[in-house]
Backbone as CSV, one residue per row, in Angstrom:
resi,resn,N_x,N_y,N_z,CA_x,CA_y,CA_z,C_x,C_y,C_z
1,UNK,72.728,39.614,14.297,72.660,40.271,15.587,73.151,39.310,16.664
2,UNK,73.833,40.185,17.901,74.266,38.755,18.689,73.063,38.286,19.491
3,UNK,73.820,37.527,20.273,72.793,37.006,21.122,72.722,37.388,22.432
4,UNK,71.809,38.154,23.119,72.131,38.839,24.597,72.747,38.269,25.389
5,UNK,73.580,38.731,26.252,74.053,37.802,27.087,73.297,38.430,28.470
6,UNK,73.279,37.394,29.891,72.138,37.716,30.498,73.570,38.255,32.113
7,UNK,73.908,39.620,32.086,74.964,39.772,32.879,74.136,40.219,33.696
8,UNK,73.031,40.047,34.692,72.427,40.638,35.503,73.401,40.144,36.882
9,UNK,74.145,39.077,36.825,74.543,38.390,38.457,76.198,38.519,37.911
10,UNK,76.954,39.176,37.133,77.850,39.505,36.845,79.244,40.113,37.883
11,UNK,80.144,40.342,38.516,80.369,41.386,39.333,81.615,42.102,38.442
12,UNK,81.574,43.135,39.180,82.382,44.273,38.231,84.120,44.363,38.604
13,UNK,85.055,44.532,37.689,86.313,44.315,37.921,86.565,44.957,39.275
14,UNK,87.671,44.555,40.249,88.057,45.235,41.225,88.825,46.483,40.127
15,UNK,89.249,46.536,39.343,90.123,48.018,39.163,89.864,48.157,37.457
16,UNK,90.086,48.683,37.131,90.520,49.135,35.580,91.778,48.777,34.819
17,UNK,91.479,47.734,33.921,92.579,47.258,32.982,93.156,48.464,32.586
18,UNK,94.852,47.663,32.506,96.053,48.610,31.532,95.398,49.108,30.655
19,UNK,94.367,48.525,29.620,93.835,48.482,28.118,92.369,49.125,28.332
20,UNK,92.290,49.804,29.319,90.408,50.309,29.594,90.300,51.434,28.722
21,UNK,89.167,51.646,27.871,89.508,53.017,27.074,88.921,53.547,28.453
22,UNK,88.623,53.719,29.736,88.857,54.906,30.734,90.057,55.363,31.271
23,UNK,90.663,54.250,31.529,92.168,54.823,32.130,92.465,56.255,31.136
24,UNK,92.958,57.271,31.993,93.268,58.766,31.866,95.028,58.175,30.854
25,UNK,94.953,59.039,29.889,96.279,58.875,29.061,96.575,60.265,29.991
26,UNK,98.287,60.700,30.068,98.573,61.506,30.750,97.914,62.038,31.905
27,UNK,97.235,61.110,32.632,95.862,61.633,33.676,95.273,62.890,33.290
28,UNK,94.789,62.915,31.808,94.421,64.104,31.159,93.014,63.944,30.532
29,UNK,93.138,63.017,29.523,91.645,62.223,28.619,92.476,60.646,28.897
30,UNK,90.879,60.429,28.345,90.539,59.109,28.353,91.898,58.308,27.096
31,UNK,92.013,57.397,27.525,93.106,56.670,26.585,92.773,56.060,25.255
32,UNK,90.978,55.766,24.867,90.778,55.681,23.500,89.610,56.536,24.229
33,UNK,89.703,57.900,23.707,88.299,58.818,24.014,86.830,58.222,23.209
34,UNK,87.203,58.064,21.809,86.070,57.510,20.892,85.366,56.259,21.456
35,UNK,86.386,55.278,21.671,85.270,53.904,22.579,84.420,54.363,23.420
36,UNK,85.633,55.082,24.932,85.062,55.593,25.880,83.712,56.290,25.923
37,UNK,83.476,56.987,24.714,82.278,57.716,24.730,81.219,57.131,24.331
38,UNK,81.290,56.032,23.261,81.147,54.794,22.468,80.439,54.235,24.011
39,UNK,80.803,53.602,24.850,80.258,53.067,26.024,79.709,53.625,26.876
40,UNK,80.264,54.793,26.914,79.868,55.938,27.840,77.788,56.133,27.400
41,UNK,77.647,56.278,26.011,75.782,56.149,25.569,75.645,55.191,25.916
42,UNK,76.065,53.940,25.598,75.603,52.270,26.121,75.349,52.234,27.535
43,UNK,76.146,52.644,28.599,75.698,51.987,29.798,74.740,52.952,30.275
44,UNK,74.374,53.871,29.676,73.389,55.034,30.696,72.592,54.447,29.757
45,UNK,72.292,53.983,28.433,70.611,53.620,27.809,70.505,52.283,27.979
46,UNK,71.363,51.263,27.587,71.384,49.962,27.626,71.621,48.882,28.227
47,UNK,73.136,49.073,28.581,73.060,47.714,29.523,74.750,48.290,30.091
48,UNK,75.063,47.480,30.933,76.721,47.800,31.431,77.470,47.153,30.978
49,UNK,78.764,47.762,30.334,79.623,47.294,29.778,80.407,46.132,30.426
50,UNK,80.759,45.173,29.547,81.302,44.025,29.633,82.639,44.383,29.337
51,UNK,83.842,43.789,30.407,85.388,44.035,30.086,85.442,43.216,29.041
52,UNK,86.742,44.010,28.194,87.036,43.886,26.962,88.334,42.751,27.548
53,UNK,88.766,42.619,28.425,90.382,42.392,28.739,90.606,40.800,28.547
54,UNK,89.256,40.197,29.473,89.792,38.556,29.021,89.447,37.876,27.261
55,UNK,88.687,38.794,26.715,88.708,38.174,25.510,89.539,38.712,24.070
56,UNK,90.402,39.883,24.798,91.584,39.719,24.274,92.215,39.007,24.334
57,UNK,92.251,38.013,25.478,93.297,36.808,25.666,92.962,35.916,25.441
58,UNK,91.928,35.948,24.649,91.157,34.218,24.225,90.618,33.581,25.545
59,UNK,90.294,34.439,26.138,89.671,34.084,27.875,88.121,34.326,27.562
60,UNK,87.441,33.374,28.610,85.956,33.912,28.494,85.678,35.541,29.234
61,UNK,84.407,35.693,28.839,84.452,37.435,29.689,83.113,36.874,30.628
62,UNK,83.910,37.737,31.973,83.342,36.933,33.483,82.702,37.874,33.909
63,UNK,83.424,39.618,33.256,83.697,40.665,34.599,82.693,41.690,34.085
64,UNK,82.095,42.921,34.500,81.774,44.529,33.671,83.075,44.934,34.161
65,UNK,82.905,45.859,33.558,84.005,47.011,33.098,84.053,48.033,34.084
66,UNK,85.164,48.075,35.161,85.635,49.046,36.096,85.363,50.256,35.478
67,UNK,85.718,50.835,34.607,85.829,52.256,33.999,84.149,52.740,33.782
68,UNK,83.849,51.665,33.101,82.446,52.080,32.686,81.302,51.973,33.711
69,UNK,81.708,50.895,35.390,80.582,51.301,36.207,81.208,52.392,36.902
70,UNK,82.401,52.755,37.181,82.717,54.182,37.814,81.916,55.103,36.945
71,UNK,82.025,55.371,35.637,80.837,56.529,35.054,79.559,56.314,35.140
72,UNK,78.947,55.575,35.095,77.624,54.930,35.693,77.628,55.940,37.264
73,UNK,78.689,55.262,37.841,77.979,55.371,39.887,78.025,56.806,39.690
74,UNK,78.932,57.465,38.895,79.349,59.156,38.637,77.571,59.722,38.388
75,UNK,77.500,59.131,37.187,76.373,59.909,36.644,74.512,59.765,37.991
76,UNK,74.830,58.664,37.930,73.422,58.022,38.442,73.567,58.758,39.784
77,UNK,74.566,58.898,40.585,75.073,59.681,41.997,73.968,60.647,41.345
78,UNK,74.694,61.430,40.648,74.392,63.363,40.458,72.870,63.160,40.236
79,UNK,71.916,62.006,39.235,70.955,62.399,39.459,70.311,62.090,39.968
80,UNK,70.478,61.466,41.265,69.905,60.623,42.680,69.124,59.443,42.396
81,UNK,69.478,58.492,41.677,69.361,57.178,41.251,70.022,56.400,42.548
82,UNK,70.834,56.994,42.611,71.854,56.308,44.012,72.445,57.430,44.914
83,UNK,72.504,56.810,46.480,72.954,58.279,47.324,73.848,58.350,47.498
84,UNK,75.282,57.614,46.526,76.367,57.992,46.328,77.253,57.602,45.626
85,UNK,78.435,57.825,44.813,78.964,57.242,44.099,79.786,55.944,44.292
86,UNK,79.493,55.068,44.678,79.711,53.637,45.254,79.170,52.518,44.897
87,UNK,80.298,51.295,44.758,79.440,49.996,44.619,78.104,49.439,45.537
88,UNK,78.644,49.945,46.969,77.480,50.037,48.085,76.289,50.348,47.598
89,UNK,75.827,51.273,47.198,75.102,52.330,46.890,74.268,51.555,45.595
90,UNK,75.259,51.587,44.554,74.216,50.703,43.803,73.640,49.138,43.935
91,UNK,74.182,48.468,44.473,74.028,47.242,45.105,72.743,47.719,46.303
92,UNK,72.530,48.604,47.126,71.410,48.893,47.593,70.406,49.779,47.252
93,UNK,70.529,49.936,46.052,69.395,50.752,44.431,68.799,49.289,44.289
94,UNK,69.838,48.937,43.736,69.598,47.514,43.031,68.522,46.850,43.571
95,UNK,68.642,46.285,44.800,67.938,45.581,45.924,66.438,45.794,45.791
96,UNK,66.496,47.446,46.547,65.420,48.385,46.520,64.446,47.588,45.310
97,UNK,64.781,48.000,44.333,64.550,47.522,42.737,63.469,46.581,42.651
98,UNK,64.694,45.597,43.135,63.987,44.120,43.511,62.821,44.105,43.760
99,UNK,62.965,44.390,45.384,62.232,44.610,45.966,60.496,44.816,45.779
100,UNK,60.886,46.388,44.990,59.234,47.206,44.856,59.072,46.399,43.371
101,UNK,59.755,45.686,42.549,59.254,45.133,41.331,58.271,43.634,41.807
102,UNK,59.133,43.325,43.036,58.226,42.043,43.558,56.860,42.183,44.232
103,UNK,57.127,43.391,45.017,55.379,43.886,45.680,55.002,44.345,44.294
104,UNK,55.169,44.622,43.351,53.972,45.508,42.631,53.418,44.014,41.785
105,UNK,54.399,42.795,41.802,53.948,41.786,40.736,53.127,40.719,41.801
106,UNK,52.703,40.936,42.690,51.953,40.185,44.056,50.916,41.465,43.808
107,UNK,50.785,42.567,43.702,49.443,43.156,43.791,48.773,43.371,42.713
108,UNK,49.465,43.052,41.549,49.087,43.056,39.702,48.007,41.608,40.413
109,UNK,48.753,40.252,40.591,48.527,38.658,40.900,46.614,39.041,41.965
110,UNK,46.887,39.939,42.630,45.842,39.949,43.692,44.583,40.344,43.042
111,UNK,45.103,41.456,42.356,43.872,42.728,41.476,43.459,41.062,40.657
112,UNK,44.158,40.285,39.871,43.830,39.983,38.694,42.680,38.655,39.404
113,UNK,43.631,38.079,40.523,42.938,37.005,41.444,41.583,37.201,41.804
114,UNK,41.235,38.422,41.774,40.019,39.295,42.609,39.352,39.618,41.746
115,UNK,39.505,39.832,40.739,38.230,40.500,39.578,37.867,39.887,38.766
């Protein structure tokens, strides 16, 4: 099994590689539909896809995957996870996140301090 890699401070390609299985073949389907969908379950249960592009080139991988957070901001938009389909948007989910995970682990600390 590999070993996780920890892409939480990651940032996501400015655009979509030549080689993205999202890029539209004939601006019709997806250009490898099977990956695409292949990633498409991964980033809504698991984690966000990591570009495939620099380690085709024997490059380290720096970036996520343009294609795969555009279906992300798509999906998470529609079911109000985020109030719009934008990097903005999730970057201020994200925050939010932070945020109420840090007050709730200061009032877990207080309850436990106190009883």
């Amino acid at each position: 099994m590999a070993k996780p890699i920890n892409i939480q401070n990651w940032l996501v390609m400015k655009c979509m590689c030549q080689t993205c299985p999202f890029n539209k073949h004939e601006n019709i389907k997806d250009q490898s539909p099977e990956i695409a969908n292949m990633v498409r379950s991964r980033c809504l249960t698991k984690a966000s896809q990591i570009c495939h592009h620099p380690r085709m080139h024997g490059k380290k991988e720096s970036h996520l995957c343009r294609g795969a957070r555009d279906f992300q901001l798509e999906i998470f938009s529609l079911l109000g996870v985020i109030s719009e389909p934008t990097d903005a948007a999730w970057k201020e989910a994200y925050e939010q996140l932070q945020s109420n995970t840090k007050k709730q682990e200061k009032e877990v600390c207080h309850v436990l301090a106190t009883a």
